[in-house]
PLY file of the C-alpha trace (Angstrom):
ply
format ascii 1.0
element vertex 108
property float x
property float y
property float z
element edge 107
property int vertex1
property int vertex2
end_header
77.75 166.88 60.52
76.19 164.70 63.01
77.02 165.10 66.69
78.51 161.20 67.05
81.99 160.83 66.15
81.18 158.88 63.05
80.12 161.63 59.98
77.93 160.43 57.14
82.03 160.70 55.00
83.12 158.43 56.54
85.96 160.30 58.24
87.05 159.57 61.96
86.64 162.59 64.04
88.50 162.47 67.48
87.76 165.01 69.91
90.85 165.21 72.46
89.34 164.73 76.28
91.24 168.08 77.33
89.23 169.90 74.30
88.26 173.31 75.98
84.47 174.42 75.19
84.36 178.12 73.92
80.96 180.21 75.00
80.14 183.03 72.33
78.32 185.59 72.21
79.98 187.78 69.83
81.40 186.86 66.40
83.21 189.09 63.79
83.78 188.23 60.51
86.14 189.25 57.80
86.73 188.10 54.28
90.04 188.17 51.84
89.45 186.64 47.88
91.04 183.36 49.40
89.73 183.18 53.26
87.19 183.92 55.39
87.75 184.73 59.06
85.68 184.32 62.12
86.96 185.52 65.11
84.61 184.58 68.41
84.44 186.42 70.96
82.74 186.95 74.55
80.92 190.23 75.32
80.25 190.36 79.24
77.71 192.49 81.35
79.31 195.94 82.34
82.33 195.20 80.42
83.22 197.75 77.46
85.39 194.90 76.01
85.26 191.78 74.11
87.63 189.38 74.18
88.26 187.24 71.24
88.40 183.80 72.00
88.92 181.26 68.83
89.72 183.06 65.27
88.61 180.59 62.43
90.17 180.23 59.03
87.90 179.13 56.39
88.51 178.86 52.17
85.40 180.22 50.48
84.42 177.10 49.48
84.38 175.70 53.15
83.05 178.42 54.24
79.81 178.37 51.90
80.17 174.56 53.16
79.54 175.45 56.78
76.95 178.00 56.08
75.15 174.81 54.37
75.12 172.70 56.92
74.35 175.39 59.70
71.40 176.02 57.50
70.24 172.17 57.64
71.26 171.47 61.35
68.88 175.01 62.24
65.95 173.47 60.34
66.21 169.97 61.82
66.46 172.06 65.86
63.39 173.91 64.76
61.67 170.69 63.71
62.34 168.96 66.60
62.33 172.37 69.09
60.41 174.78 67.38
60.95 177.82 66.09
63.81 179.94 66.87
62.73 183.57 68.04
65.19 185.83 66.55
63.52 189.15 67.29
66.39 190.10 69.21
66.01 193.71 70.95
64.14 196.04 70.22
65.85 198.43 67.72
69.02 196.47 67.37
69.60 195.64 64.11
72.58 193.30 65.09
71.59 191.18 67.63
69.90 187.43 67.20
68.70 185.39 69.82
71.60 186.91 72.20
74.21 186.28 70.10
75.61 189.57 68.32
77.22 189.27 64.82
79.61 192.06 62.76
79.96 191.40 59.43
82.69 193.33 58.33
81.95 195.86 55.89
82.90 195.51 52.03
86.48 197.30 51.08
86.00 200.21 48.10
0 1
1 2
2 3
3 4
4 5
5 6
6 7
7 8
8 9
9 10
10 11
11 12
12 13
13 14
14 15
15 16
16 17
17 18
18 19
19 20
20 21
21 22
22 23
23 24
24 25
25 26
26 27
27 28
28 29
29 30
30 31
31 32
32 33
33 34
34 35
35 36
36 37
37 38
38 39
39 40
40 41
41 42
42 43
43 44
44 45
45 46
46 47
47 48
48 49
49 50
50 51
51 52
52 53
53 54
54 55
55 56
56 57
57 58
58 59
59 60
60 61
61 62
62 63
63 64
64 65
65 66
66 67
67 68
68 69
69 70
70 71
71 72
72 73
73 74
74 75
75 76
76 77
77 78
78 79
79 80
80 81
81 82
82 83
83 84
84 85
85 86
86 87
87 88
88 89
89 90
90 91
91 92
92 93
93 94
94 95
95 96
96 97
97 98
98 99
99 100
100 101
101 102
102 103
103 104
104 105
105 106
106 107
């Protein structure tokens, strides 16, 4: 989706004034057969705690929508920016660019 309040569909997208920005730097996400849930967190220096901050219902199908359209937005920032070092830390398998991400593991 572009960044004006005008998408390519058509819709009308209004973004309330009092809309609260949410910083992340920690997101865990879960799956059902009929959702998938992304819960976003904050993980602060010297704090053994992270506090979830927005949890985010998607169906599948949105989901694999989103995923799309993160893909195309990332390619079109590294055109324009560069690309995106996502070496993270050395010998942490779960960190990118800062931002740490749990997948949940799959259910036996």
């Amino acid at each position: 989706m572009e960044t004006n309040d005008k998408p390519k569909s058509g819709i009308q997208i209004e973004i309330p004034a009092q809309l609260d920005a949410i910083y992340s730097n920690f997101a865990i996400i879960n799956h059902t057969p009929s959702e998938v849930i992304i819960d976003f967190a904050q993980i602060l220096p010297n704090v053994p705690r992270a506090k979830v901050q927005v949890r985010v219902l998607l169906t599948p199908i949105n989901a694999k929508s989103l995923h799309h359209a993160l893909g195309e937005n990332i390619a079109h920032y590294e055109q324009q920016f560069g690309p995106i070092d996502t070496a993270g830390h050395p010998g942490d398998t779960t960190s990118m660019g800062g931002l740490i991400w749990r997948v949940a593991p799959d259910k036996a």
